[in-house]
Residue frames relative to the residue before (quaternion, step in Angstrom):
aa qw qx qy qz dx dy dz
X 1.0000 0.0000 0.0000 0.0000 0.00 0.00 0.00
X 0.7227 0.4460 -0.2362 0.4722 3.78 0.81 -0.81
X 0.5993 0.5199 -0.3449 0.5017 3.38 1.40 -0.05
X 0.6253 0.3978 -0.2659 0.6164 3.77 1.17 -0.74
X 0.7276 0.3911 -0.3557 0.4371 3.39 0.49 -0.25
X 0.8343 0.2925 -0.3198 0.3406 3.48 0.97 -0.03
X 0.5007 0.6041 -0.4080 0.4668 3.47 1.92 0.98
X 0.3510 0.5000 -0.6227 0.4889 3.31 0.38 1.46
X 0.7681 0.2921 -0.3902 0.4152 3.39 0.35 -1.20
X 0.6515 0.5440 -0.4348 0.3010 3.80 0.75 -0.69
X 0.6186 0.4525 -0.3941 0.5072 3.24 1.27 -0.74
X 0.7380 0.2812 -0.4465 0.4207 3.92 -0.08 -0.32
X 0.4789 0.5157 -0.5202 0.4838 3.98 1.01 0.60
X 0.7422 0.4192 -0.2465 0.4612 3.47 0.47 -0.66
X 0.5590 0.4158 -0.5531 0.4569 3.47 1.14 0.23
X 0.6128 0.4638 -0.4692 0.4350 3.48 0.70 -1.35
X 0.7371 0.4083 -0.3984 0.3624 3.87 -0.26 -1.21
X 0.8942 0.2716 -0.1653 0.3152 4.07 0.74 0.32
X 0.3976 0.5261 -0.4960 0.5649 2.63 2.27 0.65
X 0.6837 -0.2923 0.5221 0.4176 3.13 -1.92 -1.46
X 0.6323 0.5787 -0.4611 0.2294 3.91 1.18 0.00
X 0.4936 0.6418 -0.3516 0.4700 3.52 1.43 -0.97
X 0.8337 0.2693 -0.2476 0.4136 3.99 0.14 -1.28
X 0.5892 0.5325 -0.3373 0.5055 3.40 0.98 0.28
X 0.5087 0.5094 -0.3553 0.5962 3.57 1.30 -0.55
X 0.6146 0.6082 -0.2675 0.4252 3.73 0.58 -1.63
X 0.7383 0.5640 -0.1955 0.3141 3.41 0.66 -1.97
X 0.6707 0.4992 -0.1272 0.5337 3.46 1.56 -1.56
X 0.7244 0.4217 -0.2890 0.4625 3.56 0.33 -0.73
X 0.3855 0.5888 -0.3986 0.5881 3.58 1.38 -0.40
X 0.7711 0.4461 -0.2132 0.4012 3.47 -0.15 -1.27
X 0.8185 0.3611 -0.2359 0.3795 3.36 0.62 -0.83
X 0.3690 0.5624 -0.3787 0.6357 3.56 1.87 -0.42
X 0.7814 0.1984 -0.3339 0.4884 4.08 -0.08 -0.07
X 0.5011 0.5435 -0.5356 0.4084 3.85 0.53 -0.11
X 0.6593 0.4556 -0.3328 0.4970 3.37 0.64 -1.53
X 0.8349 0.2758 -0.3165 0.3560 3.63 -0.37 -1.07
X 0.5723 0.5300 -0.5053 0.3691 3.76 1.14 0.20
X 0.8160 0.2149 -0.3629 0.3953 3.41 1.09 -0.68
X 0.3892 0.4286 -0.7292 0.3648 3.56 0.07 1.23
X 0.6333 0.4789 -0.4985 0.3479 3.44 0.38 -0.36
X 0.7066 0.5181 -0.2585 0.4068 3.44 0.44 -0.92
X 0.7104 0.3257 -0.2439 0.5742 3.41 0.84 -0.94
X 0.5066 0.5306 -0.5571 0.3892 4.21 0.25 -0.38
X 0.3796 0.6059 -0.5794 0.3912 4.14 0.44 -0.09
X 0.8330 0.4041 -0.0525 0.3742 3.32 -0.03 -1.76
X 0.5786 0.5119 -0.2292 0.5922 3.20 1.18 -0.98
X 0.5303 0.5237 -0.1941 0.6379 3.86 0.61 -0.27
X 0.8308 0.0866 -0.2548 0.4872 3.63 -0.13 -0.51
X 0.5541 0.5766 -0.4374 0.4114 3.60 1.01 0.04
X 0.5536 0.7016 -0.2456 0.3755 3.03 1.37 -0.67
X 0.6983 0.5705 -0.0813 0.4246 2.97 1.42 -1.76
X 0.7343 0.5051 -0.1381 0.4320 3.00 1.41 -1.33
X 0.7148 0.3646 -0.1487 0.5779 3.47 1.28 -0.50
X 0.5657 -0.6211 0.4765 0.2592 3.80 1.12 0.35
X 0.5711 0.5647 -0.4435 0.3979 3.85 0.53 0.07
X 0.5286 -0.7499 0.3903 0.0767 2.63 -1.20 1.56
X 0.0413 0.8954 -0.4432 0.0108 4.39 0.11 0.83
X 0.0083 0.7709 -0.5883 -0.2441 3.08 -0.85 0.22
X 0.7533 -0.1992 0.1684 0.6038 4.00 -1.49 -0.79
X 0.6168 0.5560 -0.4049 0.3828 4.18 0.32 -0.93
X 0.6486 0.3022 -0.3053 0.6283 3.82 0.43 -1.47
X 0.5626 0.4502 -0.6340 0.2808 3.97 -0.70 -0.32
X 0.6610 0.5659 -0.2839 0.4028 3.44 0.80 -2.28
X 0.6928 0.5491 -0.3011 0.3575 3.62 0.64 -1.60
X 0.7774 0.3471 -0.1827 0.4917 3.73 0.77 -1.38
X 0.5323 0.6460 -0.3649 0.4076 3.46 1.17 0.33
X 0.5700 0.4853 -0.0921 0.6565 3.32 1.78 -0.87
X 0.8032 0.3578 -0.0713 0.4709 3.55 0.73 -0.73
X 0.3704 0.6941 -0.4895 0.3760 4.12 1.87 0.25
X 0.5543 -0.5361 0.5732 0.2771 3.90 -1.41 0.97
X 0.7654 -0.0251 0.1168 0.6323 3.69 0.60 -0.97
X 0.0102 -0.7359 0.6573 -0.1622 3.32 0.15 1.55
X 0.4293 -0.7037 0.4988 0.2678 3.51 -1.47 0.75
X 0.7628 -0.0442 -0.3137 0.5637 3.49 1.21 0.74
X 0.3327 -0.6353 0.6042 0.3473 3.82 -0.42 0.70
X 0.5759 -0.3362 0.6962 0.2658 2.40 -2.34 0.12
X 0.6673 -0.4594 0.5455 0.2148 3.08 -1.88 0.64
X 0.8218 0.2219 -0.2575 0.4573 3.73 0.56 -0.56
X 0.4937 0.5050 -0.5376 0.4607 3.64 1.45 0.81
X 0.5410 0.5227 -0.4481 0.4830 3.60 1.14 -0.27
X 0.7093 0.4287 -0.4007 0.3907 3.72 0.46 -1.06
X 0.6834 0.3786 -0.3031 0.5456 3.58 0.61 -0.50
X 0.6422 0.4439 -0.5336 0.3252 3.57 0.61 0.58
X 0.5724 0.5648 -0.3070 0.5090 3.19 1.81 -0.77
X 0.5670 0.5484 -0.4490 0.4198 3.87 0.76 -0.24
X 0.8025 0.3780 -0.2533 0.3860 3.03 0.80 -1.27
X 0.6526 0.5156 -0.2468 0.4974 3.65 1.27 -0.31
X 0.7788 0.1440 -0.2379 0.5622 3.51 0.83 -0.08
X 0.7496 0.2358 -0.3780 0.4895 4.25 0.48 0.14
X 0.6955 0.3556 -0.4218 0.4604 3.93 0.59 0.05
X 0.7162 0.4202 -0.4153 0.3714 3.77 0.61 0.09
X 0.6643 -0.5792 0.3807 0.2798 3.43 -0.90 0.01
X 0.3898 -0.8036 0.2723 0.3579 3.58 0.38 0.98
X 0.5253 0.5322 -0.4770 0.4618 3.62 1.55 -0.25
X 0.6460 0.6130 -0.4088 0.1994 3.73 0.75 -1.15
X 0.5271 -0.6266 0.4774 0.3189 3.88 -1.06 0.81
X 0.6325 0.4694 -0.3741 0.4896 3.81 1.22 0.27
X 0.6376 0.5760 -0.3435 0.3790 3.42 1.51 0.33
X 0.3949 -0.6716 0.5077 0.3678 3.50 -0.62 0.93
X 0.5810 0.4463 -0.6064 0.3092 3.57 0.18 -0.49
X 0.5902 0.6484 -0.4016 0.2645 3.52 0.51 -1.69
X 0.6727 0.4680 -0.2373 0.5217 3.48 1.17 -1.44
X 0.7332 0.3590 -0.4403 0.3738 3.64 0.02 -0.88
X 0.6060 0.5707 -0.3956 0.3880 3.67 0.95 -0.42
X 0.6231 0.4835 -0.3580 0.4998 3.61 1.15 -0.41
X 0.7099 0.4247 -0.3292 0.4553 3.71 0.76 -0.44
X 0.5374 0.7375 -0.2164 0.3472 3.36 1.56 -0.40
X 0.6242 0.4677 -0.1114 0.6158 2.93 1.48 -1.36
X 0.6488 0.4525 -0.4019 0.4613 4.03 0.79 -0.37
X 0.6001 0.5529 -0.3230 0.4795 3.41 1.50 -0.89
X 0.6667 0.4653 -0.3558 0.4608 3.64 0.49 -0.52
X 0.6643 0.4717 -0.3769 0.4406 3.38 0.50 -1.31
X 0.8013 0.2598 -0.3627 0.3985 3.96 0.49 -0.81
X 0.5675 0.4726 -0.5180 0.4316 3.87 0.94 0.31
X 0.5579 0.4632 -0.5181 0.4537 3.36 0.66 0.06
X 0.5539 0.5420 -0.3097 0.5509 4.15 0.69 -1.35
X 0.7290 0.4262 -0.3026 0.4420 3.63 0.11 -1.49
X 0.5216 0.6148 -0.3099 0.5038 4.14 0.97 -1.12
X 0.7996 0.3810 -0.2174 0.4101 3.51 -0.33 -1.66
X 0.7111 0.4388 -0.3643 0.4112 3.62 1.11 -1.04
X 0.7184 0.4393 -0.2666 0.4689 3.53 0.72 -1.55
X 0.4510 0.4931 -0.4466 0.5949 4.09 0.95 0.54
X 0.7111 0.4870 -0.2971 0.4109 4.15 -0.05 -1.18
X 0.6748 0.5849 -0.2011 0.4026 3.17 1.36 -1.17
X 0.6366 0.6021 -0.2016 0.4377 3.08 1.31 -1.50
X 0.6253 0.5060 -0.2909 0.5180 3.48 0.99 -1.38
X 0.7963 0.3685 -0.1932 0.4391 3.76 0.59 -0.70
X 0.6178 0.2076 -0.5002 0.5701 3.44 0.70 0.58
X 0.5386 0.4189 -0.6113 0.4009 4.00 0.12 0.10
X 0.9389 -0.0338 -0.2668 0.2149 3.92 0.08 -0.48
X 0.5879 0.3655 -0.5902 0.4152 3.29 0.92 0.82
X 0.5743 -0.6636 0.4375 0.1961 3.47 -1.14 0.75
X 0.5066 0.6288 -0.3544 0.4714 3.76 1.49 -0.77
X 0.8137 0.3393 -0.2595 0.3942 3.38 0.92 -1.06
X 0.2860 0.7506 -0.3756 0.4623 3.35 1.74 -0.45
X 0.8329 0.4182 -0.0134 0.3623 3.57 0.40 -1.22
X 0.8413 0.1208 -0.0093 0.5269 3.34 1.60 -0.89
X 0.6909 0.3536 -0.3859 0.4987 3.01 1.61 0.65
X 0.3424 0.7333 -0.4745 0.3463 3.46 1.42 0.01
X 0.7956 0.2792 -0.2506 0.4757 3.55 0.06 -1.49
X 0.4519 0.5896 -0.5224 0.4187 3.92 0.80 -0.14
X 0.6628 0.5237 -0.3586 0.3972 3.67 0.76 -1.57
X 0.6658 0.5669 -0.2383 0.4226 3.63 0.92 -1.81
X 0.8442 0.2389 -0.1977 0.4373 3.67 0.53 -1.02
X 0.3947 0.6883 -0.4847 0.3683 3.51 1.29 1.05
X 0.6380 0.6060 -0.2655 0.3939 3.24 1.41 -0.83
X 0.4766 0.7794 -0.2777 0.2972 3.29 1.80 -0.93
X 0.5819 0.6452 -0.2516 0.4265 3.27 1.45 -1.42
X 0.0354 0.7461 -0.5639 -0.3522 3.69 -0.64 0.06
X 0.6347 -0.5651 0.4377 0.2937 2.66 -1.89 0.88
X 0.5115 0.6068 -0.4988 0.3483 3.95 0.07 -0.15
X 0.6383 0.4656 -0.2334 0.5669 3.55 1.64 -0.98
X 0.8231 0.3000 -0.2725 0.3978 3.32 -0.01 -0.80
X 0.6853 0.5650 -0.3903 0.2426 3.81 0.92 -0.24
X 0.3073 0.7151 -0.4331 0.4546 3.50 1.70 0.16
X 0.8336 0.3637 -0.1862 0.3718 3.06 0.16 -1.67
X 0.4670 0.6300 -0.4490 0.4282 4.16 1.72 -0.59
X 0.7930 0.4610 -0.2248 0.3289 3.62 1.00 -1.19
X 0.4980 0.6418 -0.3568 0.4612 3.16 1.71 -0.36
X 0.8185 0.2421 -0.1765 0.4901 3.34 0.86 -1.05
X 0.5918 0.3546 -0.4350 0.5786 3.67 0.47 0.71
X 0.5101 0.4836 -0.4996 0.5063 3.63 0.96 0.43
X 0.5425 0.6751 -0.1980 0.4590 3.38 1.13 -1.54
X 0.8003 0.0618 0.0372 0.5953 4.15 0.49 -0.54
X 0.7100 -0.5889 0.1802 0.3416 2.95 0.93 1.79
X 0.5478 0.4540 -0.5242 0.4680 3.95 0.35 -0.22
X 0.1750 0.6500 -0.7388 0.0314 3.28 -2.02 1.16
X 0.5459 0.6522 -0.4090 0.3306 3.46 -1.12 -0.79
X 0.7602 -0.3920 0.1503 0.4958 3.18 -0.86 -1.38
X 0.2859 0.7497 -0.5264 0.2812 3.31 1.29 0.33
X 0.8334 0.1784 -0.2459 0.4616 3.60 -0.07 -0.95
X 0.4405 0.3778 -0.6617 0.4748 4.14 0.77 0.69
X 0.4659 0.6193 -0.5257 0.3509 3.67 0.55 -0.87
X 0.7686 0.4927 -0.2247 0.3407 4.00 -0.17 -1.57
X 0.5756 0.6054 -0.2347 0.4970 3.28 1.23 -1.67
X 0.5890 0.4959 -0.3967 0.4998 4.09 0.86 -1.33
X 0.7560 0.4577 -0.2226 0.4116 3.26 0.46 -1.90
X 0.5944 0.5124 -0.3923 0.4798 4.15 0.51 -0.28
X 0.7905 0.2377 -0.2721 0.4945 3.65 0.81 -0.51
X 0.6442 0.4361 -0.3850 0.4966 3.87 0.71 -0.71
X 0.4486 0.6170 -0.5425 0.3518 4.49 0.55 -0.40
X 0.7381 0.3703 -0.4401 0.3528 3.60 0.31 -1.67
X 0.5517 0.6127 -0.4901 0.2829 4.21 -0.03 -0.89
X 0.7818 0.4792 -0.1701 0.3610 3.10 0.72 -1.53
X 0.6588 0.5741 -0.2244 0.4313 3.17 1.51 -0.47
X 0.5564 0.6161 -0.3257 0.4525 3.16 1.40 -0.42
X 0.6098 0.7100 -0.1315 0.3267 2.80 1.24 -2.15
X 0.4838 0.7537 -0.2124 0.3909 3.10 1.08 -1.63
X 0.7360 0.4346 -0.1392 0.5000 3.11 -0.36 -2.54
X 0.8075 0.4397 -0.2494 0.3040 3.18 -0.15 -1.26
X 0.5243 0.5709 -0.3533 0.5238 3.52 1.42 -0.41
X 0.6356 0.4741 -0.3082 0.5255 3.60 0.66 -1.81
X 0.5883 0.7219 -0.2613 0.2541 3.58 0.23 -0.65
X 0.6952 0.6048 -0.1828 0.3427 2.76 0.88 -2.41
X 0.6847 0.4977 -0.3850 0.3678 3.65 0.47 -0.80
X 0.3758 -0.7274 0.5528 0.1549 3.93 -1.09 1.23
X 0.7340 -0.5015 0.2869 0.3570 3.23 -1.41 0.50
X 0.6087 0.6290 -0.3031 0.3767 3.60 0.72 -0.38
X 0.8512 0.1332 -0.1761 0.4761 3.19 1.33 -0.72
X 0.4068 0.5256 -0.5407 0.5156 3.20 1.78 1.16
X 0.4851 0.6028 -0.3792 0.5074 4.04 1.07 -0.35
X 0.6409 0.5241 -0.2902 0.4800 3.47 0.89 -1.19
X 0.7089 0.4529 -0.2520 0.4784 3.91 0.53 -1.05
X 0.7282 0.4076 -0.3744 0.4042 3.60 1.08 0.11
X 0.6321 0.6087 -0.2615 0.4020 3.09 1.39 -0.58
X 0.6597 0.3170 -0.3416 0.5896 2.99 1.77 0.03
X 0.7126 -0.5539 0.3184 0.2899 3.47 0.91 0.79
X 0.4861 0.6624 -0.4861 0.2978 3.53 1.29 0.02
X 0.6112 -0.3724 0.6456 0.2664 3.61 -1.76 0.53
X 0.6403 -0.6036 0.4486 0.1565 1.92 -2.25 0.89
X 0.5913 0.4345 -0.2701 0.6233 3.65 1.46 -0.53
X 0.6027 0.3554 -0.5194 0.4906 4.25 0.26 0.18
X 0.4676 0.6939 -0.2854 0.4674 3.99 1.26 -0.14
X 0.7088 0.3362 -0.1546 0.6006 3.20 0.27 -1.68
X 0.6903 0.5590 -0.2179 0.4044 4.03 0.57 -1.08
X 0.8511 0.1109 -0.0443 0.5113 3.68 0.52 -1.32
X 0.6382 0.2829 -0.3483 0.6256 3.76 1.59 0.55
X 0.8834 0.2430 -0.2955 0.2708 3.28 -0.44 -0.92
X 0.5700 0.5482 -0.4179 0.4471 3.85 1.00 -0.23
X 0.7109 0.3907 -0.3826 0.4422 3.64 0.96 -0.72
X 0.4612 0.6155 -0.4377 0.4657 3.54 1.04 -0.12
X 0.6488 0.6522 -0.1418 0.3656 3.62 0.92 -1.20
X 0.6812 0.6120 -0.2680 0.2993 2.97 0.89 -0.85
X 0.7973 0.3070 -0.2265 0.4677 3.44 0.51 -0.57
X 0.3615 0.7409 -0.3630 0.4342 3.36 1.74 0.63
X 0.7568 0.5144 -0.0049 0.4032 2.78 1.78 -1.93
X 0.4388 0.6097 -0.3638 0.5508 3.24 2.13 -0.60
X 0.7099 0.5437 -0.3624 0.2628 3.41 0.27 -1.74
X 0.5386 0.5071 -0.2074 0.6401 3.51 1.41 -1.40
X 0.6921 0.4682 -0.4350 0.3355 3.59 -0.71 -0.17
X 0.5044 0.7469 -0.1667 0.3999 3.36 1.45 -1.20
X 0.8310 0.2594 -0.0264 0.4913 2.85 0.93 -1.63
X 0.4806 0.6641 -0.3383 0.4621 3.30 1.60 -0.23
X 0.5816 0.6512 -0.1560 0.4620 3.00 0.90 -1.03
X 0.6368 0.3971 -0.1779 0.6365 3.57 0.37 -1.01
X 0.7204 0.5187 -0.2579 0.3815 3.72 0.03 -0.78
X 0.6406 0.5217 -0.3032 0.4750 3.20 1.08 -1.69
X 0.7272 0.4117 -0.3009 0.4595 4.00 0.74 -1.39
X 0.5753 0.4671 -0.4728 0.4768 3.87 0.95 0.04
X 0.5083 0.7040 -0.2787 0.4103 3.71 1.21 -0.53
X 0.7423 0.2853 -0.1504 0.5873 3.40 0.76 -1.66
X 0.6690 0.3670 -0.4452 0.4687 3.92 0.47 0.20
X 0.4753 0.5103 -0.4559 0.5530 3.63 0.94 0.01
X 0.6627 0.6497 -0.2201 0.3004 3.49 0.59 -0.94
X 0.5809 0.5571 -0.1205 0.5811 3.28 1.76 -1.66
X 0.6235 0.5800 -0.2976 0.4317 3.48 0.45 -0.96
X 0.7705 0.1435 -0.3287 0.5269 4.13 -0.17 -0.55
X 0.6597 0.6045 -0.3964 0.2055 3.84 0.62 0.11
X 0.5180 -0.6239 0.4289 0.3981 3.20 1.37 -0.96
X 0.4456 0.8050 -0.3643 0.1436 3.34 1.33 -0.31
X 0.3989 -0.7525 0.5095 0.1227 3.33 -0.81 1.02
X 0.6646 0.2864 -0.1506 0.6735 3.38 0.91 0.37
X 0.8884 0.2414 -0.2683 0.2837 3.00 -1.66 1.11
X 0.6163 -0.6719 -0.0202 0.4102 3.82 -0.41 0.87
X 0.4501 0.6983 -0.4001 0.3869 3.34 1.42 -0.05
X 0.7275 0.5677 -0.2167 0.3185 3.32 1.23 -0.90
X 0.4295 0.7413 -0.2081 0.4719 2.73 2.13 -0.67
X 0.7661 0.4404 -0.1651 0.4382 3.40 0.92 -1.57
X 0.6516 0.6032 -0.2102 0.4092 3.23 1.50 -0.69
X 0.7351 0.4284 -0.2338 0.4705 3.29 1.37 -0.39
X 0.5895 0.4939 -0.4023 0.4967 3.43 1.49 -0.40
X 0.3557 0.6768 -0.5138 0.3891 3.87 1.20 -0.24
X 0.7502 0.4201 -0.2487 0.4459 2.91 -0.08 -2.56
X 0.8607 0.2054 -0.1790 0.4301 3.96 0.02 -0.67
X 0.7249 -0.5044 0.3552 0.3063 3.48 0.50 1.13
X 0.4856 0.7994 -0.3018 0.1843 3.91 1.30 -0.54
X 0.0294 -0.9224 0.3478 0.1654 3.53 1.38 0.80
X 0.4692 0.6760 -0.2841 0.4921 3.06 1.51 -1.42
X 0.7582 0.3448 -0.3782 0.4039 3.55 -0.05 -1.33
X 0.7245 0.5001 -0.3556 0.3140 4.00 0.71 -1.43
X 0.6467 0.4970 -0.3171 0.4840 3.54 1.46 -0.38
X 0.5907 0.3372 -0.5025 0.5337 3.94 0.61 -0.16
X 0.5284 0.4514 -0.5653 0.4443 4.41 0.64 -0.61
X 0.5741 0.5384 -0.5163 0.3377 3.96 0.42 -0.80
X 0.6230 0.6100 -0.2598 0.4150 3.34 0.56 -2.10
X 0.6695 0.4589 -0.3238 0.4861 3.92 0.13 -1.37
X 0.6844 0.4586 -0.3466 0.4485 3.66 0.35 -1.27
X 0.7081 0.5570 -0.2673 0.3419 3.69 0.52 -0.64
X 0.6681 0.6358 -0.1181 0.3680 2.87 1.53 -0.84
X 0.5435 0.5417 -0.0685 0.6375 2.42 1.60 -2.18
X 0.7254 0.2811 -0.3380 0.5296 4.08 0.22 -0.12
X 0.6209 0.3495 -0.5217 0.4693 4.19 0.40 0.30
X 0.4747 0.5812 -0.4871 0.4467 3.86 1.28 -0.67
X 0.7708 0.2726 -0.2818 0.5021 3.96 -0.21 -1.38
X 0.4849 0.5777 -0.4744 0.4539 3.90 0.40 0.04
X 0.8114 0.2765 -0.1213 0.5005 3.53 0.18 -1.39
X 0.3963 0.5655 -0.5487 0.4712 3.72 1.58 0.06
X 0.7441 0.3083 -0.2866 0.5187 3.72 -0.07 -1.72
X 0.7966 0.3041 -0.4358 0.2882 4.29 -0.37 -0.02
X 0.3342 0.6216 -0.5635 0.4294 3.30 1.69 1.06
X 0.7628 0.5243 -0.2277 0.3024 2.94 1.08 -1.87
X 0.5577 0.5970 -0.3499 0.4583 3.80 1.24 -0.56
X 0.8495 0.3086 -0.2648 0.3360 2.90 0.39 -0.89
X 0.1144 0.7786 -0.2893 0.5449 3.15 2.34 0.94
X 0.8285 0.2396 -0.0421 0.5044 3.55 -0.15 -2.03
X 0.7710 0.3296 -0.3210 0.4404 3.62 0.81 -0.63
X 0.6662 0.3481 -0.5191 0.4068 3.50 0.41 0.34
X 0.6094 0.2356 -0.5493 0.5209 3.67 0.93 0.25
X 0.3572 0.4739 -0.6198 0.5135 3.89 -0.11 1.06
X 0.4488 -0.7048 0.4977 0.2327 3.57 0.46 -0.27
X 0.1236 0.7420 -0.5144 0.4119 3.45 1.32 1.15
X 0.1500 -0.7805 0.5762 0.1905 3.11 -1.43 1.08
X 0.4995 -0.6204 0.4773 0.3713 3.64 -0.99 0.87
């Protein structure tokens, strides 16, 4: 009886101790045992001379407590962020400019528009350095040493001139997405078009196939899980793109703008739940495209 009664719990111990739930549990609570004790450290400075300055009596309990508990603390706690995100994304209205959704949906839409731009280009490319060789040669290292540039420098000047000939809004976060999420895919690409070995490119001639029933019924399905792998990261990039974007305009709207105003006014809380959203909002479109792959390649007839 004490043996049947005690192989549930061993079995649901032995899942946690050999899945992914135990070191992830382990991984977080780690984290959050140093958040807390970094920001009393960080914030007990101030908290300490306020003290001094106003005569109030403190010991170790009120430091820990008002450290966790500071209007514009120089790191929050973890549960002043969670109760900023409650209060900023389920008690406001989703139209209201005090709502993170409202915002993450405005950076969202710049992020799509340039992974889609940033896709179509860093794909055109791909197709054009696998078969003409001129470009192989002289547009590769152009692609490679485009990335070199950082983007904090050069997006000022993208908005200046698409401001300059009437584009604004999300058009020029749009480009900025597409300037940084193109190169992955482009690699990805090649390396897909590539992927296929001589044996079964020897094989497509011997049955006489073209150069487009090739590219169409060998090298794109070869591609494909080249193009997921890249997309992944494109993705993620493209939404670090369109908040990079927000930032030299001024934009009232959307998460860059978020971060930009708790700066100007000291609003840590607020720049650390815009972090949190952004983090989120980028595992959401991640786990959006490795729904869809694993979508196109199992009706490709991929096994899982």
């Amino acid at each position: 009886m004490t043996d049947v009664a005690l192989t549930p719990t061993t079995g649901l111990w032995s899942k946690l101790y050999h899945g992914k739930t135990l070191p992830i549990l382990t991984v977080v609570i780690a984290i959050l045992f140093a958040w807390y004790a970094g920001a009393v450290y960080l914030n007990s400075d101030t908290l300490i001379s306020t003290y001094e300055r106003t005569n109030v009596e403190w010991d170790g309990k009120k430091l820990i407590t008002d450290s966790w508990s500071m209007d514009r603390p120089i790191l929050p706690a973890p549960h002043q962020i969670v109760e900023e995100l409650n209060k900023t994304v389920f008690q406001k209205n989703i139209t209201s400019k005090r709502s993170l959704i409202y915002h993450s949906w405005v950076t969202t839409s710049a992020t799509l528009l340039g992974f889609l731009f940033g896709g179509l280009l860093g794909v055109l490319l791909a197709v054009g350095i696998v078969h003409v060789q001129t470009l192989d040669r002289s547009l590769m290292p152009w692609v490679i040493a485009s990335q070199t540039i950082p983007i904090l420098a050069i997006a000022p000047m993208i908005v200046v001139v698409l401001g300059n000939v009437g584009l604004t809004g999300t058009i020029p976060k749009a480009i900025i997405s597409m300037y940084l999420c193109f190169f992955p895919i482009t690699i990805g690409m090649v390396k897909g078009l590539r992927s296929p070995d001589v044996l079964q490119m020897d094989l497509m001639r011997t049955y006489s196939a073209s150069t487009s029933q090739i590219f169409w019924k060998l090298r794109v399905p070869a591609s494909i899980p080249f193009l997921f792998a890249s997309l992944k990261v494109a993705v993620a990039i493209s939404l670090v793109g369109a908040i990079v974007g927000e930032l030299p305009t001024g934009a009232v709207a959307g998460l860059g703008a978020r971060l930009l105003s708790g700066s100007y006014y000291g609003q840590t809380i607020q720049i650390w739940s815009a972090l949190v959203m952004a983090s989120l909002l980028g595992m959401l479109l991640v786990y959006i495209v490795t729904v869809i792959e694993k979508v196109v390649l199992k009706n490709m007839g991929a096994r899982s």
